[in-house]
TIKOL-507296 format. One record per residue: residue number from 0; residue in three letters; chain; x negated, y, z of N, C-alpha, C, O in turn. Coordinates in nm, 3 decimals, padded with zeros to 5 digits. Example, Ala and Ser with C-alpha at 12.3 -4.5 7.8 and 13.67 -1.06 7.14 Angstrom:
# TIKOL-507296
+------+------+-------+---------+---------+---------+---------+---------+---------+---------+---------+---------+---------+---------+---------+
| resi | resn | chain |    n_xx |    n_yy |    n_zz |   ca_xx |   ca_yy |   ca_zz |    c_xx |    c_yy |    c_zz |    o_xx |    o_yy |    o_zz |
+------+------+-------+---------+---------+---------+---------+---------+---------+---------+---------+---------+---------+---------+---------+
|    0 |  ALA |     A | -01.319 | -00.569 |  00.780 | -01.230 | -00.450 |  00.780 | -01.320 | -00.330 |  00.780 | -01.424 | -00.332 |  00.846 |
|    1 |  SER |     A | -01.285 | -00.225 |  00.708 | -01.367 | -00.106 |  00.714 | -01.290 |  00.003 |  00.787 | -01.341 |  00.114 |  00.804 |
+------+------+-------+---------+---------+---------+---------+---------+---------+---------+---------+---------+---------+---------+---------+
# end
This chain:
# TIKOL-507296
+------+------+-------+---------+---------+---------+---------+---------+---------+---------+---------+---------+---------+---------+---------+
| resi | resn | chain |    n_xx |    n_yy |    n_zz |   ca_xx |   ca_yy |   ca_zz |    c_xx |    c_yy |    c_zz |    o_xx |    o_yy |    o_zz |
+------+------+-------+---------+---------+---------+---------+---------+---------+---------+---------+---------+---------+---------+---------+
|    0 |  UNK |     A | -11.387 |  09.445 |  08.885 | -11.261 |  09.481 |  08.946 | -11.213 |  09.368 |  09.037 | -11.114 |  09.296 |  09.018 |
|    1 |  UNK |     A | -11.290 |  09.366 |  09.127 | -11.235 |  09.242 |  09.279 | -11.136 |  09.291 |  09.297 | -11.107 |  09.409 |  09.277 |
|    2 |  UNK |     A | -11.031 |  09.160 |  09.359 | -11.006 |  09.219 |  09.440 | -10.841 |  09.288 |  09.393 | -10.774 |  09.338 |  09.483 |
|    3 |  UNK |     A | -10.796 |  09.286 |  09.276 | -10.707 |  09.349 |  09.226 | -10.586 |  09.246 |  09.143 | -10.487 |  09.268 |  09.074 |
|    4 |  UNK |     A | -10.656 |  09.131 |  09.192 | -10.535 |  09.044 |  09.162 | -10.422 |  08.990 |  09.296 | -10.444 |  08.953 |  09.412 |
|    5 |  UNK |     A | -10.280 |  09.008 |  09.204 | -10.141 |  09.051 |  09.326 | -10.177 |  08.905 |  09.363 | -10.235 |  08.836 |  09.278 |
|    6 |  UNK |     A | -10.146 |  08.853 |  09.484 | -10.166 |  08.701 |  09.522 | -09.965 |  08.687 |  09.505 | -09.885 |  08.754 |  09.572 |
|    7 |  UNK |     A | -09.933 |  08.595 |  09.411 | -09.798 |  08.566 |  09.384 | -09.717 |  08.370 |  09.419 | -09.753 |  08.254 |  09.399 |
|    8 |  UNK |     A | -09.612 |  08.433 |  09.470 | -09.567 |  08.284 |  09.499 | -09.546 |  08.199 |  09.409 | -09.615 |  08.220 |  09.309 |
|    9 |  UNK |     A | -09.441 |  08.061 |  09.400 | -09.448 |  07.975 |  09.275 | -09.346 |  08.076 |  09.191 | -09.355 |  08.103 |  09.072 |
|   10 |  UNK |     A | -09.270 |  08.115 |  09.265 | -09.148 |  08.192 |  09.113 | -09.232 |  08.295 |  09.061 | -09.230 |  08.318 |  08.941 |
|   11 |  UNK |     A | -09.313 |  08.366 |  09.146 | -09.428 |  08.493 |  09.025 | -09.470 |  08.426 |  08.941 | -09.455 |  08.453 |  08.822 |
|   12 |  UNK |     A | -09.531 |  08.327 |  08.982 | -09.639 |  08.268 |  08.854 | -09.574 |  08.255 |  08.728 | -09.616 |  08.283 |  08.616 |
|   13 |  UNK |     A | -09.415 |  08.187 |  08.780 | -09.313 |  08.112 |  08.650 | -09.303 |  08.239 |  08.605 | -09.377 |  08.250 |  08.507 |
|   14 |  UNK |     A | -09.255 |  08.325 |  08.625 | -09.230 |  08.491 |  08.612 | -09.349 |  08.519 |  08.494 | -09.333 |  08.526 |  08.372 |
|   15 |  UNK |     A | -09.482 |  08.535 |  08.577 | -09.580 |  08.584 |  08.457 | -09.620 |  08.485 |  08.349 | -09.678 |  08.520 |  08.246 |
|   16 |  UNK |     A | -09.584 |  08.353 |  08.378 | -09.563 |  08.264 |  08.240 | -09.530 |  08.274 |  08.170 | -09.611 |  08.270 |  08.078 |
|   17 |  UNK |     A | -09.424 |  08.291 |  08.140 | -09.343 |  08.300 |  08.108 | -09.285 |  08.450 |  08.029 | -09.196 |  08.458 |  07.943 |
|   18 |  UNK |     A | -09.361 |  08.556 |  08.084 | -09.361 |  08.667 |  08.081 | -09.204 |  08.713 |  08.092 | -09.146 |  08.777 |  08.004 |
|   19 |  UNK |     A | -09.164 |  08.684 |  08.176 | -09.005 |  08.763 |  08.241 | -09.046 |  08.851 |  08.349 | -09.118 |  08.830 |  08.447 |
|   20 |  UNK |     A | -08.962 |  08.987 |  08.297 | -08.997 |  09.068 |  08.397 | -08.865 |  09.044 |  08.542 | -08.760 |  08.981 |  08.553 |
|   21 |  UNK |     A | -08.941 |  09.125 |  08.622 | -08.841 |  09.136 |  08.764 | -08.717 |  09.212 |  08.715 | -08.604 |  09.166 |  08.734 |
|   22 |  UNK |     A | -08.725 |  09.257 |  08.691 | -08.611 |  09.396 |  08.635 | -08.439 |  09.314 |  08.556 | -08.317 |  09.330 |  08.566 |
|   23 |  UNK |     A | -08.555 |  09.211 |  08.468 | -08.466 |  09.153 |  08.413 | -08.400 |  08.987 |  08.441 | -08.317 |  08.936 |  08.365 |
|   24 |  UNK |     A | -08.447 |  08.925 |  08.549 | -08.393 |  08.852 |  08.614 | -08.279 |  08.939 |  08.730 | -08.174 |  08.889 |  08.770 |
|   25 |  UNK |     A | -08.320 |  09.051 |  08.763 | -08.237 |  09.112 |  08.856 | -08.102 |  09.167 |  08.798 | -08.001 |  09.165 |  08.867 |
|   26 |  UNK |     A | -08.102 |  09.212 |  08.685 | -08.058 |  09.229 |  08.608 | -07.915 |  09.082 |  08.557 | -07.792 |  09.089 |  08.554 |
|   27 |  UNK |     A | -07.972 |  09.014 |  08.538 | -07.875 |  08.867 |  08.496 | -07.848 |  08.801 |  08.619 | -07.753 |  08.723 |  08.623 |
|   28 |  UNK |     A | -07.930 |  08.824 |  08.739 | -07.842 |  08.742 |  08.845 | -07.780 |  08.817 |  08.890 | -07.670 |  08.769 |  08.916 |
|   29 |  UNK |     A | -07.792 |  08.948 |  08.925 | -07.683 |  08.998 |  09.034 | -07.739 |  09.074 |  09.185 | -07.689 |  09.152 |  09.266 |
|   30 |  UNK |     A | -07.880 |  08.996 |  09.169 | -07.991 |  08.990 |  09.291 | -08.056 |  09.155 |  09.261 | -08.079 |  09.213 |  09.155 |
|   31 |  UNK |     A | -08.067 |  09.187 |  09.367 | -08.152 |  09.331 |  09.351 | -08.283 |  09.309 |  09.369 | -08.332 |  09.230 |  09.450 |
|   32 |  UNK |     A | -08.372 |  09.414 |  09.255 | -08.541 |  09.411 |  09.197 | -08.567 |  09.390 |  09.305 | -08.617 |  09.278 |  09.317 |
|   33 |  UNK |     A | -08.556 |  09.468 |  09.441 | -08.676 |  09.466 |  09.577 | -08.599 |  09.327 |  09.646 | -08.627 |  09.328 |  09.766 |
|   34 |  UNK |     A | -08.555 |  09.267 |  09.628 | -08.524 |  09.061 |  09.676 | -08.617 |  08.968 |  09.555 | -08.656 |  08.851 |  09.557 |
|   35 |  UNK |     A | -08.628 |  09.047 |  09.479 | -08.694 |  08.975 |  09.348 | -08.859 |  08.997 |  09.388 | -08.943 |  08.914 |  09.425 |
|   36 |  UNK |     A | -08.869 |  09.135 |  09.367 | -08.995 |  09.173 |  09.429 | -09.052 |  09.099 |  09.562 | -09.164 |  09.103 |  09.613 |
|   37 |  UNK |     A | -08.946 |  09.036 |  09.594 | -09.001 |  09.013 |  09.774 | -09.015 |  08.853 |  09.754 | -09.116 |  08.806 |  09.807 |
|   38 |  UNK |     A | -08.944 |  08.777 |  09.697 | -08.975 |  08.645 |  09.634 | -09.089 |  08.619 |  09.553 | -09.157 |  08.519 |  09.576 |
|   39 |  UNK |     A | -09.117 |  08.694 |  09.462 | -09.229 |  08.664 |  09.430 | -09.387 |  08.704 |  09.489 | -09.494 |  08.690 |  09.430 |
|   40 |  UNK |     A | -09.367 |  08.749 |  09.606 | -09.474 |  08.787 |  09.742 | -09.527 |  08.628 |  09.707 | -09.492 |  08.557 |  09.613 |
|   41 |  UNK |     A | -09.639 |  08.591 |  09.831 | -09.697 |  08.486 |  09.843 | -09.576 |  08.423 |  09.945 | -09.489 |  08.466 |  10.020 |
|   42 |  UNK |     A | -09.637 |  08.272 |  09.889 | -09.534 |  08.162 |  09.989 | -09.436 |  08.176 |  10.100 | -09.315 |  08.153 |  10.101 |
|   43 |  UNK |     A | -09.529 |  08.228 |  10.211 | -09.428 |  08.277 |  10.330 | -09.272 |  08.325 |  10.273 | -09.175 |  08.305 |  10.347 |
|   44 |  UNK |     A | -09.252 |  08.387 |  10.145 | -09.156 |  08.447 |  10.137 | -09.081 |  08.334 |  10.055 | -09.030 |  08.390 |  09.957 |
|   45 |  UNK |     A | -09.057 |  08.222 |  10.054 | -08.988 |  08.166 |  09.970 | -08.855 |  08.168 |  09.990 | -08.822 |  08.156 |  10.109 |
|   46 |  UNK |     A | -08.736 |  08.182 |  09.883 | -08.559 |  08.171 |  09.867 | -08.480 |  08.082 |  09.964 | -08.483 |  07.966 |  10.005 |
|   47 |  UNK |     A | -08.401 |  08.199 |  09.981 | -08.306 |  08.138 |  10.106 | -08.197 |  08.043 |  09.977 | -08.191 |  08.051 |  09.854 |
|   48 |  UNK |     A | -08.130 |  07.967 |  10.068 | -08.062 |  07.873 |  09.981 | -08.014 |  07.997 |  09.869 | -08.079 |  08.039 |  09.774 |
|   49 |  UNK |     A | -07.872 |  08.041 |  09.918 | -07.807 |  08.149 |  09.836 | -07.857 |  08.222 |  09.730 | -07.789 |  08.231 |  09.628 |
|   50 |  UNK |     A | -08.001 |  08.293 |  09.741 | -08.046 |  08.330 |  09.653 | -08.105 |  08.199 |  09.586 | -08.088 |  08.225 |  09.467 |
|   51 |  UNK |     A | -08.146 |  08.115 |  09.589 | -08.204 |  07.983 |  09.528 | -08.076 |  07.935 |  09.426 | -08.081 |  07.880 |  09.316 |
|   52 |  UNK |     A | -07.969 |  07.974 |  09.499 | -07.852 |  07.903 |  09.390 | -07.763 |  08.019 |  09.318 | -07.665 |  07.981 |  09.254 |
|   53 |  UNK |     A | -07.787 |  08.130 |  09.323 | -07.786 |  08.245 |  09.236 | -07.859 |  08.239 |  09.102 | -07.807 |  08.244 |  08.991 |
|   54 |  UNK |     A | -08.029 |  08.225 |  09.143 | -08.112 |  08.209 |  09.033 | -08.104 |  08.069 |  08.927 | -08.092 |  08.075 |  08.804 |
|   55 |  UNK |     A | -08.113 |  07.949 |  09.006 | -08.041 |  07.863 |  08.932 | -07.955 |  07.870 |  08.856 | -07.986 |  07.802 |  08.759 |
|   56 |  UNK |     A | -07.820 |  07.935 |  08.838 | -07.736 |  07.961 |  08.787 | -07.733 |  08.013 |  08.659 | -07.643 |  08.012 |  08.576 |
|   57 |  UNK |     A | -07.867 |  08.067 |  08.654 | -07.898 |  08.151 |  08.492 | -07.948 |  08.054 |  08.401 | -07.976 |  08.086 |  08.286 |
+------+------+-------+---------+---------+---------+---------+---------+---------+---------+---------+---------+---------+---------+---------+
# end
């Protein structure tokens, strides 16, 4: 099965470490799943300040 692993940024990884789902960080910050979803894309997509100090906050 090539080929079928999501390529994820540094907060996915902490995410599947951790085993926290998207749902439920979206959930406690305030941030909606598809900004969550889109952060944990590969690098290019890394947190604008605001959301960076939203998530911090938890």
């Amino acid at each position: 099965m090539f080929g079928l692993v999501k390529r994820r940024s540094r907060f996915g990884k902490y995410l599947d470490d951790h085993s926290i789902s998207q749902q439920e960080i979206a959930n406690e910050s305030g941030v909606s799943k598809s900004t969550i979803s889109r952060l944990c894309q590969p690098e290019e997509n890394e947190p604008t300040v605001g959301v960076q100090k939203r998530l911090l906050e938890l």
